[in-house]
C-alpha positions as CSV (number, residue, x, y, z in Angstrom):
1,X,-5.3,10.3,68.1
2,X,-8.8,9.8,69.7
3,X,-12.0,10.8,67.5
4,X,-12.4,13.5,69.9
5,X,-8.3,15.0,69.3
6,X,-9.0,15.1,65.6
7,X,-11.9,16.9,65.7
8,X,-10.3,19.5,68.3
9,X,-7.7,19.9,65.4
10,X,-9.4,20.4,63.2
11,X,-12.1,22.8,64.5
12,X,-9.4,25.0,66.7
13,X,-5.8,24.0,65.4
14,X,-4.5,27.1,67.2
15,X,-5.5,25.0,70.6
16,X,-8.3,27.6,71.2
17,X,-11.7,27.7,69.9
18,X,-12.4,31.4,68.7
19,X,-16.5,32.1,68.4
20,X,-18.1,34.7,66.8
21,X,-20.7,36.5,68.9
22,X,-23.4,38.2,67.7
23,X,-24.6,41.0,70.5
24,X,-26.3,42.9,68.2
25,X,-28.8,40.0,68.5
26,X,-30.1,40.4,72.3
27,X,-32.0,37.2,72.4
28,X,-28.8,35.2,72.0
29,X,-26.0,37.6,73.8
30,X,-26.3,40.0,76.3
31,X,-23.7,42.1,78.1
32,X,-20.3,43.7,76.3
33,X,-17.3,42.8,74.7
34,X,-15.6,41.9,77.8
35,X,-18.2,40.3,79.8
36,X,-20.2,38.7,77.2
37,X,-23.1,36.2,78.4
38,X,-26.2,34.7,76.6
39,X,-27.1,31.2,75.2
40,X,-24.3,31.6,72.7
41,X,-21.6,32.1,75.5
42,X,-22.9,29.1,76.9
43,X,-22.8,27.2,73.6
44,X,-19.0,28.1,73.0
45,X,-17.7,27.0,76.0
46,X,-19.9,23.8,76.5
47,X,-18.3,23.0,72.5
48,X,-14.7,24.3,74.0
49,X,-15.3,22.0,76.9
50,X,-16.6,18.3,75.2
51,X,-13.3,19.2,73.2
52,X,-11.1,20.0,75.7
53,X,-9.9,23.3,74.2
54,X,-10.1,26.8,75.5
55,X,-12.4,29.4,74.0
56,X,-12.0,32.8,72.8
57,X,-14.9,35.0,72.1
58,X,-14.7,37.4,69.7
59,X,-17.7,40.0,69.8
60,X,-19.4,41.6,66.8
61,X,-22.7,44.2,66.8
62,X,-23.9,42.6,63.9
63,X,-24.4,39.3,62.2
64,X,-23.1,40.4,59.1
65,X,-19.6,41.2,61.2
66,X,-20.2,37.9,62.8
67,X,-20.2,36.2,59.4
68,X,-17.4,38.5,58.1
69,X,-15.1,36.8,60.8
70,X,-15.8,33.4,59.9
71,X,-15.6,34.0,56.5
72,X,-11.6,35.5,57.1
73,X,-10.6,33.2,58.7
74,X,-10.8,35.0,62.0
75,X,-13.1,33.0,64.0
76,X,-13.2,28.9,64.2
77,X,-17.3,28.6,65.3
78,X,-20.4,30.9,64.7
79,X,-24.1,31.8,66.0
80,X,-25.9,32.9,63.1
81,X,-29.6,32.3,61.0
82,X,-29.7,29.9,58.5
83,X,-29.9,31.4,55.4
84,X,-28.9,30.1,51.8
85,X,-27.0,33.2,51.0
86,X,-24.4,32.4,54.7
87,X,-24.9,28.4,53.4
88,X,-22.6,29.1,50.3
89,X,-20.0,29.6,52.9
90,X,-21.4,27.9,56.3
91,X,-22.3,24.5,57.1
92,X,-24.9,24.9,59.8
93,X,-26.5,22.3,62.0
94,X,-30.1,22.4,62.6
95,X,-31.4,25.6,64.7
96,X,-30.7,25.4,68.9
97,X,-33.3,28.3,69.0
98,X,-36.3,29.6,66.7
99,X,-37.2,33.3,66.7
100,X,-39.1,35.5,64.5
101,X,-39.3,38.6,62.1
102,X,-41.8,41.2,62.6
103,X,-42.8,44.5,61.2
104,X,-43.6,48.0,63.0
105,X,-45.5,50.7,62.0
106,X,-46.5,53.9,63.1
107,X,-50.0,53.4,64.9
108,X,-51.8,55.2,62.3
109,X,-50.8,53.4,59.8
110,X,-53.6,51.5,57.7
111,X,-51.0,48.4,57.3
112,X,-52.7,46.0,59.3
113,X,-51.1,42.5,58.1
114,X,-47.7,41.1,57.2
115,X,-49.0,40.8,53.2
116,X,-49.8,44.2,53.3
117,X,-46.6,45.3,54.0
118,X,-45.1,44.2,50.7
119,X,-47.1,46.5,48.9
120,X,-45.9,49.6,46.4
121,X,-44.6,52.2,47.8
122,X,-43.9,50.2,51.2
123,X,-40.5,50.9,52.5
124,X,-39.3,48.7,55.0
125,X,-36.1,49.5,57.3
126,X,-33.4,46.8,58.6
127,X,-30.6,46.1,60.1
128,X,-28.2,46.0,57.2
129,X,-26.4,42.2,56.5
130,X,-29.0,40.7,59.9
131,X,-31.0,37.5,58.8
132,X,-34.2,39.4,57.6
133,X,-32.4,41.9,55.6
134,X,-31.1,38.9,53.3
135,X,-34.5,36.6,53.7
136,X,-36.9,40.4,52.7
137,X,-34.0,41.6,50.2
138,X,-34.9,37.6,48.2
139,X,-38.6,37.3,48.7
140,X,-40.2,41.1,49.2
141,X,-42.6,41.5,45.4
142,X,-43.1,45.1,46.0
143,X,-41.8,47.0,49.1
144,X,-38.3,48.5,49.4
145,X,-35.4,47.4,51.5
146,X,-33.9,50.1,53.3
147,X,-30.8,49.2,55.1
148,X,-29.3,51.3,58.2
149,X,-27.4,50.4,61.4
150,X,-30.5,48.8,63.3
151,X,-34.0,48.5,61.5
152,X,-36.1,50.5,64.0
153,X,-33.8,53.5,63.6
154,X,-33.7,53.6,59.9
155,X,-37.5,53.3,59.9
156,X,-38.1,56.4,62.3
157,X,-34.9,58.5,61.0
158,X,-36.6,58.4,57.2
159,X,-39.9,58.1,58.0
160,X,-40.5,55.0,56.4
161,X,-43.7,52.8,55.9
162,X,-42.2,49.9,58.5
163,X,-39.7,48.5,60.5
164,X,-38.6,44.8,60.3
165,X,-36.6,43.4,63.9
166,X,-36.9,40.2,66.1
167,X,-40.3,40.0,68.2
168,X,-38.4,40.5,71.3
169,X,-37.1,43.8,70.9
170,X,-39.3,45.2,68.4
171,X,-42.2,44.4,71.4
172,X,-39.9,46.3,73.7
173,X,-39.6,49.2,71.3
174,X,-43.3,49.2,71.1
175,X,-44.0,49.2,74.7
176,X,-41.8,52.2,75.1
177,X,-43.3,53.9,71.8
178,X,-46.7,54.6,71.9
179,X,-47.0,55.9,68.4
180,X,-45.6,52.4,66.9
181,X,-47.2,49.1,67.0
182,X,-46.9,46.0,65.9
183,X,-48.3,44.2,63.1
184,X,-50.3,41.0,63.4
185,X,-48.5,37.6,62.8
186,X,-45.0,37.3,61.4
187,X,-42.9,37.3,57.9
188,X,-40.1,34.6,58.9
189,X,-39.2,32.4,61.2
190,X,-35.0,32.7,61.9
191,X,-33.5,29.4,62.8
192,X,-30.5,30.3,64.8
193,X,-28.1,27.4,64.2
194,X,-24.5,26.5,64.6
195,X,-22.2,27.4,62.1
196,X,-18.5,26.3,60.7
197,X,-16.9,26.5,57.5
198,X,-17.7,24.5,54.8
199,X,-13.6,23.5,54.9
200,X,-14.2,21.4,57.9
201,X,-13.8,17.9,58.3
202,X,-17.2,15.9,57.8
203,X,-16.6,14.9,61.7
204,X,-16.1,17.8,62.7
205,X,-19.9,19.0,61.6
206,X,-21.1,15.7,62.7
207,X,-20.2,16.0,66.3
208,X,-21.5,19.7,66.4
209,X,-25.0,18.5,65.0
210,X,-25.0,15.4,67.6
211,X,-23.6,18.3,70.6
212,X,-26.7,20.4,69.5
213,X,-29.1,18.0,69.5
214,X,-28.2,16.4,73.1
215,X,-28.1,20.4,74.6
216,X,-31.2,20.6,73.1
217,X,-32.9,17.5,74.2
218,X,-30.8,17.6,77.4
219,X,-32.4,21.0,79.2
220,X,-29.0,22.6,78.0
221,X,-30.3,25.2,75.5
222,X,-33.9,25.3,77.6
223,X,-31.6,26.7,81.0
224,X,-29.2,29.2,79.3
225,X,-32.4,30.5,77.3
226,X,-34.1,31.3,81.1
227,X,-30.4,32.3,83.1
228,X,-30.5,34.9,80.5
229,X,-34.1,36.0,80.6
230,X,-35.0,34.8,77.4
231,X,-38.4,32.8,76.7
232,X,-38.1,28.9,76.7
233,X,-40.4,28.4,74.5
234,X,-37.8,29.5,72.0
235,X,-36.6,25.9,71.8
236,X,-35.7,25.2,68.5
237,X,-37.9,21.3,67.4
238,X,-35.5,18.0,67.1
239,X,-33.7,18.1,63.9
């Protein structure tokens, strides 16, 4: 059995590679269920590909369902942030892609910097189980979490202080919502990364870290970020 078979084996011993797919994140998948598409669609199938093994994509609207399916044994491969709470469970490699975490506020709103937000009284909405819901829920001194089914519509539902989302479509939101703004700068960076259970063979991580450092260095990761509209400046660095 080549190096290449064993690790096929390992990683999708049903002969199929089933990915997790995050389209509640629109920087990484776009389209639906059926017709997924986004740098993570890409990323499956190039992995099913090098390993000769078909892929199955199975869709979630949140990364917390994403990571539920790895976790149940449902899916073989994920796309989710590095975080040490998904680390007791995931082995990750380093980040394809770099994005970042942002607050909004309502324009009149005398919160003017990302330190000010974690102040008393400061209640921050966010998509429940997403990336900055576990990195605010571990590191906020003072403000309030306030979970809901997407952080923008928690924040404007209950009137709260701010609203935590990836710069992309927060500065959408904004654009279309003259009332809200954003504010200066950003809390966290999210390192989008490669994930697999921590029950794989040290191989198989190995050739998923070397696979995501070649797309990256490659133009791989650079091309599906502009085929799906997405800026290439996201790049994540060289591990």
């Amino acid at each position: 059995m080549t190096t290449t078979q064993r690790i096929a084996a390992d990683l999708a011993p049903a002969g199929v590679l089933r990915a997790s797919v995050n389209l509640g994140n629109p920087v990484l998948a776009q389209g639906t269920p059926e017709d997924p598409s986004g740098i993570t669609v890409d990323l499956a199938r190039e992995i099913g590909a090098r390993l000769g093994v078909g892929v199955e994509l199975l869709c979630f609207d949140a990364a917390r369902k994403s990571f539920g399916a790895m976790a149940d044994g449902r899916a073989d491969l994920c796309f989710l942030a590095v975080d040490p709470a998904r680390e007791a469970e995931v082995a990750f490699t380093a980040p394809y892609v770099v994005i970042e975490g942002v607050y909004a506020v309502p324009r009149d709103s005398a919160l003017t910097t990302v330190e000010e937000v974690d102040a008393p009284g400061v209640r921050i909405g966010v998509k429940k189980g997403s990336a900055y819901d576990l990195y605010l829920s571990r590191t906020l001194a003072r403000a309030t979490v306030v979970r809901g089914g997407e952080g923008v519509d928690v924040f404007r539902s209950e009137g709260l202080e701010a609203g935590a989302g990836i710069r992309q479509p927060l500065t959408a939101y904004v654009r279309e919502n003259p009332d809200v703004r954003l504010v200066e700068g950003r809390f966290m960076e999210i390192r989008q990364a490669v994930g697999i259970t921590l029950s794989r063979a040290p191989e198989t991580l190995a050739f998923l870290r070397a696979t995501v450092e070649e797309l990256k260095a490659n133009g791989f990761v650079t091309d599906a970020l502009r085929r799906s509209g997405q800026d290439t400046a996201l790049l994540a660095p060289p591990a």
